[in-house]
N, C-alpha and C positions, 0 to 999 in steps of 0.2 A: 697486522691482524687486530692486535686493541684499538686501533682508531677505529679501523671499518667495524667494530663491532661497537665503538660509541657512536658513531655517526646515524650509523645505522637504529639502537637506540632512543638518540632523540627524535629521529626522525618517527619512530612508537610513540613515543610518552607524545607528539605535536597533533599525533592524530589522536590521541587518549585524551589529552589534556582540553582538548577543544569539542572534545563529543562531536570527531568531525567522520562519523558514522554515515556517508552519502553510496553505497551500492549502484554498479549502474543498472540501467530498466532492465528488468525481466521479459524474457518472451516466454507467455502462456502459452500451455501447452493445454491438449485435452488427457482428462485422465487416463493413465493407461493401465487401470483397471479394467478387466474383459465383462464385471458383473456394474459398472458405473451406470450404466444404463438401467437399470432396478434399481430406480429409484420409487421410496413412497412420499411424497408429497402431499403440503396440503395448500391448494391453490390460494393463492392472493390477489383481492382486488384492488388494494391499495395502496397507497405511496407510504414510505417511511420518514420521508422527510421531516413532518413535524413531530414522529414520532421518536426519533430516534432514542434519548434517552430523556429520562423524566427529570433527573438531575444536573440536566444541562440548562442552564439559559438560553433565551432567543439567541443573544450576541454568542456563546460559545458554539452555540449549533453553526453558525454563519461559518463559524473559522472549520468546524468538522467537515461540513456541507462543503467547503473550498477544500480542505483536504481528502475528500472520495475522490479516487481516482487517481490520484498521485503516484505514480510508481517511484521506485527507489529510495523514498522517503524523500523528495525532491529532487536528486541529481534528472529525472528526464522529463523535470516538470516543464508547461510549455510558459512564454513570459506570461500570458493571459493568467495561467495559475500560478503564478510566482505572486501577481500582482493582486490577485483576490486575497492569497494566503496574507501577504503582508498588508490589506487593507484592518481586513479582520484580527490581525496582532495587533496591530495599531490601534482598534476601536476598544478591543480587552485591555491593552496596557493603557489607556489614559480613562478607563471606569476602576471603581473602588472592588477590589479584589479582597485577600484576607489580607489586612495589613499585618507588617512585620512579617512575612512570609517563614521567614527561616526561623520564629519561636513558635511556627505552629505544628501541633502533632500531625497535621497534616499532611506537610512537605514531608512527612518520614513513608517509608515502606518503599515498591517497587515499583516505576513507572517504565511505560514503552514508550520509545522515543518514535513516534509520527510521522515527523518532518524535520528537518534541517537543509539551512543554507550552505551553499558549498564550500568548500576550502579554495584556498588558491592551486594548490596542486596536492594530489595524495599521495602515500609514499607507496615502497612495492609489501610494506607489512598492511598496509589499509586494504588495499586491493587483495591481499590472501584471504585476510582474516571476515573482513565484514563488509568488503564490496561483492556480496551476495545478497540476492533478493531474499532467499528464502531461507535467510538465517533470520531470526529476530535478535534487538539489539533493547536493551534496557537500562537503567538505571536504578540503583539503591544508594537511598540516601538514609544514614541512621545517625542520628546527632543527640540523640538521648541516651546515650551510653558512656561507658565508661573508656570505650575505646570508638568514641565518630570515625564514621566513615562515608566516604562515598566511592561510587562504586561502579564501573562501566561491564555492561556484558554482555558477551554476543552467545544467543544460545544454537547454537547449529542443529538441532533436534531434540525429543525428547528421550529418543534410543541413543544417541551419539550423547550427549553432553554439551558444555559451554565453556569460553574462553573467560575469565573475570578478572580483572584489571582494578586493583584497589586501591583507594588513597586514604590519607590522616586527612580530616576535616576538622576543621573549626570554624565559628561563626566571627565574623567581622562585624554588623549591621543588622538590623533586620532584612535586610534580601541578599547579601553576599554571603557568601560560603569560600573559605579558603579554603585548598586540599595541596598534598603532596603524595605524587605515587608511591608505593614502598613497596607492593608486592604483585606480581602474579601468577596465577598457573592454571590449566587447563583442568575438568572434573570428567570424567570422560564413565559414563554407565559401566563400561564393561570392566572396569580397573578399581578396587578397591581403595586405593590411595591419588592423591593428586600428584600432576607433572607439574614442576615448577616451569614456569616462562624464563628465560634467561635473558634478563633486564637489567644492567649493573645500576637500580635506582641511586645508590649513593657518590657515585659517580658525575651522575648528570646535573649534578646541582639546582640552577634556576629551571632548567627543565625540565625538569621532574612537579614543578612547582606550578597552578592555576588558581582560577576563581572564577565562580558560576552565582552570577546575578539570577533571583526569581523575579521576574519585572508582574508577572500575575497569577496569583493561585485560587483556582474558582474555591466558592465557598463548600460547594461539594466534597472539596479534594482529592474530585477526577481526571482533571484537568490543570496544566501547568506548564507555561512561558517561560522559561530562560534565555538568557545570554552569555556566551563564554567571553572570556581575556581577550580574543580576536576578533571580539565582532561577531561571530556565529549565531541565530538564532535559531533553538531549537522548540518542539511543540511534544510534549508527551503527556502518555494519558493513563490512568489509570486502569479505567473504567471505556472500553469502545462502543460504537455506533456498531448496530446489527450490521450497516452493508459492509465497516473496514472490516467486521468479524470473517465476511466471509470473503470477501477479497485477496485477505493476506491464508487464508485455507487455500486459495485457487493458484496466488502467486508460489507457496510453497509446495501445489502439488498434495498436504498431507489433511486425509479427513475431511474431501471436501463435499461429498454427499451428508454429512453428519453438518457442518455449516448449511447448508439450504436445508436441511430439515428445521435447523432453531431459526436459518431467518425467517420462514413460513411460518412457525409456532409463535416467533416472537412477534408476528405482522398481525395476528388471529382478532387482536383487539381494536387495531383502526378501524375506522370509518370506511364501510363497504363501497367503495367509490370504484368505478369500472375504470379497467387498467388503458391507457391510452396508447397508441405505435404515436410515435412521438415525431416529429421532424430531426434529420441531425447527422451526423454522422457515428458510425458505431462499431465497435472494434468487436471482435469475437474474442472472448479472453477462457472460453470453458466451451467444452460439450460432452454430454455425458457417451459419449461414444468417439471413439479412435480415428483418426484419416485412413483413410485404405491407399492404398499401392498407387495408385492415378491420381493426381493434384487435380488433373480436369476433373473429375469427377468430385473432389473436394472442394474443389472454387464453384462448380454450379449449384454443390446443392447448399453452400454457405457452411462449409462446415472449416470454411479456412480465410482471411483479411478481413473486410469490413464492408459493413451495410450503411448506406448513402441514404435516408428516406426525406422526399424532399417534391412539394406538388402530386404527392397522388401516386407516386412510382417509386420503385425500390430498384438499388446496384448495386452488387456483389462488386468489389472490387478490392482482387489479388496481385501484389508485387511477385512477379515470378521471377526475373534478373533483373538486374540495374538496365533501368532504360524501357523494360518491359513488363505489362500489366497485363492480366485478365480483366476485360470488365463484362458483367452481365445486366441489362435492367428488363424490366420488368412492370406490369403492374398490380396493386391488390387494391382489393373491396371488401369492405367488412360485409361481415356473413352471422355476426351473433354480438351478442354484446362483449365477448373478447375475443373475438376469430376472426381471421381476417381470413380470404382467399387469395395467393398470390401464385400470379404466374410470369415465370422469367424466360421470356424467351428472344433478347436482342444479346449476342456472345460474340465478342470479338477479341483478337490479341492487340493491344495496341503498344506501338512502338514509335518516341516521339509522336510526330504530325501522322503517322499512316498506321491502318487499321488493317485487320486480316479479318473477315467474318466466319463464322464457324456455328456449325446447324446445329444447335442445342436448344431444349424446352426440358426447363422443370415447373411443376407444379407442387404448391407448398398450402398445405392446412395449417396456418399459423394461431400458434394462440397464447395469448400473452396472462401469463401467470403474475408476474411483476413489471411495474413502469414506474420511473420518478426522473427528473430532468440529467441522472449519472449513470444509473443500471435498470439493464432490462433484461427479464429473465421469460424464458419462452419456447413452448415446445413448437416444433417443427419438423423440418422433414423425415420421415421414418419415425417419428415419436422421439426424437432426438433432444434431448432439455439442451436449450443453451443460455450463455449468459456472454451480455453482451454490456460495454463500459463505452461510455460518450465521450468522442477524444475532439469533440470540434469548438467545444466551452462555451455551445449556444446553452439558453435556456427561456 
């Protein structure tokens, strides 16, 4: 029993020690809220892109702009955005950052970890604890104390509580940080006191033991590159981009009529530029209203898989079993400076090479609230908001 429980252990402190924090993809859901639909909005005609925050640089925006749309903080990223993300780490780590990273008051306080490259394999504690989408995971760094520390956490709500995971820190260099785990325990809302984690840390010796390179900390202090003991690079931020604000609202399911309120509020000041239906392919990740009982009914009117727009025409197209799809196309014609007219009336089941046709027409008053080359937000049929994320990495 004390083996499997040191085994066990290290194999904690392997995935703690490496910030190897990778969740697998979340499947979005629509809210299942019954008043989501009551929504007040304030329509937007323009892209966020250059907007996103003021405090970022061109090059930090490149690497944010590469991280929209990333589920699981990278484990279901596709190669195309593996390889944008690590262009963009590469262009920030070989420009002048804050030097001596780890003397600045900067690198202190609490950042969210973004992105991370995967591990070689995760243990069955990674997988409990924080291979959830809609847990957020963080980090604290505090080295101006009398007792340094750094500090790994997964918060699982803000009604439930967080896991926190703590080390002894000391500075090696200006960009290394040594740490050693020595404590953890669970903070949980409804309990007045904390549950200790049962980690035998002085047991584990070099295991318990790491070191986290800052390879670049913008000068904002929003924004911050590390590398762990294995190789791992991770991207956390202080400070988010409007569209991950409301992304990670959507992945978690929590408060996410109150995220499209501020991204609308916070878009108010761009450049009135008319919103464009964009070429692409595009995943339904939100609607402010429920699927109903009938999947047909949910694949025609788009309120389930992904929209194709591509030449002039538009395809609903739904995975219903392995092997077999819903597809619908369709065509639209703009009708206003953000409305478009669309009408879908070619529906088949397709399986493999053969098709089954099936008599359906809907008609769709589309109108695009939000466009930029990641997210597209857009009422539709029935007065339906939805919001949709571009999984095909054109732009």
């Amino acid at each position: 029993m004390a083996v499997a429980v040191q085994v066990g252990a290290v194999k904690y402190l392997n995935v703690w020690r490496n910030l190897a924090l990778n969740p697998p993809p979340s499947i979005f859901k629509p809210s299942a809220n019954p008043n989501s639909n009551r929504l007040s909005l304030h329509i937007c005609r323009c892209s966020l892109v250059n907007e996103q925050q003021a405090s970022f640089t061109e090059q930090e925006k490149r690497l944010i702009d590469a991280l929209v749309g990333i589920q699981g903080r990278g484990r279901s990223a596709s190669s195309n955005q593996l390889n944008d993300v690590e262009r963009a780490v590469q262009v920030l780590e070989g420009q002048e950052g804050v030097p001596d990273p780890t003397s600045s008051d900067l690198i202190e306080g609490r950042w969210q970890l973004m992105f991370t490259t995967r591990p070689g394999t995760a243990s069955p504690i990674q997988r409990t604890f924080v291979g959830v989408e809609f847990f957020s995971i963080f980090q604290e760094v505090y080295l101006r104390t009398n007792d340094p520390r750094v500090s790994n956490i997964v918060k699982f709500s803000d009604s439930i509580g967080e896991l926190k995971v703590e080390a002894a820190a000391s500075i090696k260099d200006g960009k290394r940080i040594i740490f050693q785990f020595d404590r953890a325990a669970f903070s949980f809302k409804f309990l007045p006191f904390k549950v200790p984690y049962p980690v035998p840390f002085r047991l584990l010796g070099d295991e318990a033991k790491g070191w986290l390179d800052t390879t670049y900390l913008s000068h904002s202090g929003n924004l911050r590159i590390s590398r762990g003991n294995k190789g791992t690079t991770f991207v956390l931020q202080k400070k988010t981009d409007p569209r991950q604000k409301l992304l990670a609202a959507i992945s978690t399911g929590t408060e996410v009529r109150e995220a499209i309120d501020e991204f609308f509020s916070l878009s108010k000041s761009v450049s009135k530029d008319e919103p464009v239906l964009l070429e692409g392919e595009w995943q339904m990740i939100w609607s402010s209203q429920m699927e109903t009982d009938s999947w047909l009914e949910n694949a025609g009117n788009g309120l389930m898989g992904s929209q194709i727009v591509k030449n002039g025409q538009m395809k609903f197209l739904v995975n219903i079993l392995p092997g077999i799809r819903f597809s619908m196309i369709g065509k639209f014609v703009k009708s206003g400076t953000k409305t478009y007219n669309v009408t879908m009336d070619d529906a088949a089941l397709i399986g493999g090479p053969f098709g089954y046709p099936l008599e359906m027409e809907t008609k769709i008053n589309l109108e695009l609230l939000y466009s930029d080359d990641k997210i597209r937000i857009s009422r539709g049929y029935n007065n339906i908001l939805f919001v949709h994320l571009r999984t095909d990495g054109s732009k």
